[in-house]
N, C-alpha and C positions, 0 to 999 in steps of 0.2 A: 504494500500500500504506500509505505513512502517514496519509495520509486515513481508509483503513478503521479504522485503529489508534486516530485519535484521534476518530473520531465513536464507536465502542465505547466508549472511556476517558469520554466526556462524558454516554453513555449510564448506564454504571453511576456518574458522579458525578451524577448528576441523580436515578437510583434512591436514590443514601445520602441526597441530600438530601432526597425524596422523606419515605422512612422514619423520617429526623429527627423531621421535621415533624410528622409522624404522630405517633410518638412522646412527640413535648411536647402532643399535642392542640390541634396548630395546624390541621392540614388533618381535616378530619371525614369520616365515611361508610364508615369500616372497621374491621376487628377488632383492627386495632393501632393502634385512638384512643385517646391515654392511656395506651397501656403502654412506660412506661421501658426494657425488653428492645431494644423498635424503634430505641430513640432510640440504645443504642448499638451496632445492629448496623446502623445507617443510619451513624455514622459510622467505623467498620471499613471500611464499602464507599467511603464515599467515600473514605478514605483509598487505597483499592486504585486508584478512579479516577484519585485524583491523581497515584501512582506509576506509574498505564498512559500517563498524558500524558508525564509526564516521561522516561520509556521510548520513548515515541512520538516525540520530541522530543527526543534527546541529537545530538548532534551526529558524525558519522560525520567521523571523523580519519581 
């Protein structure tokens, strides 16, 4: 189960990164090249992914 947990978690940080990228008009070929919206709902997500790791990943006392 942590497995599933944390390949999700890296899934949606690779989508916020994804979206960044986009966003600043680093990565080309979509309709969110260039628009600053992307860039900061690519990092919202990542942030969501980083808290599904750390979630994924707390330690069971």
């Amino acid at each position: 189960m942590r497995l599933i947990k944390n390949l999700l978690a890296l899934i949606v940080l690779g989508l916020g990164a994804l979206w960044s990228l986009q966003g600043l008009g680093i990565v080309q070929g979509s309709f969110m090249t260039g628009q600053s919206q992307w860039l900061y709902i690519g990092i919202v997500t990542m942030l969501v992914g980083l808290a599904g790791l750390a979630w994924a990943n707390r330690s069971r006392i």
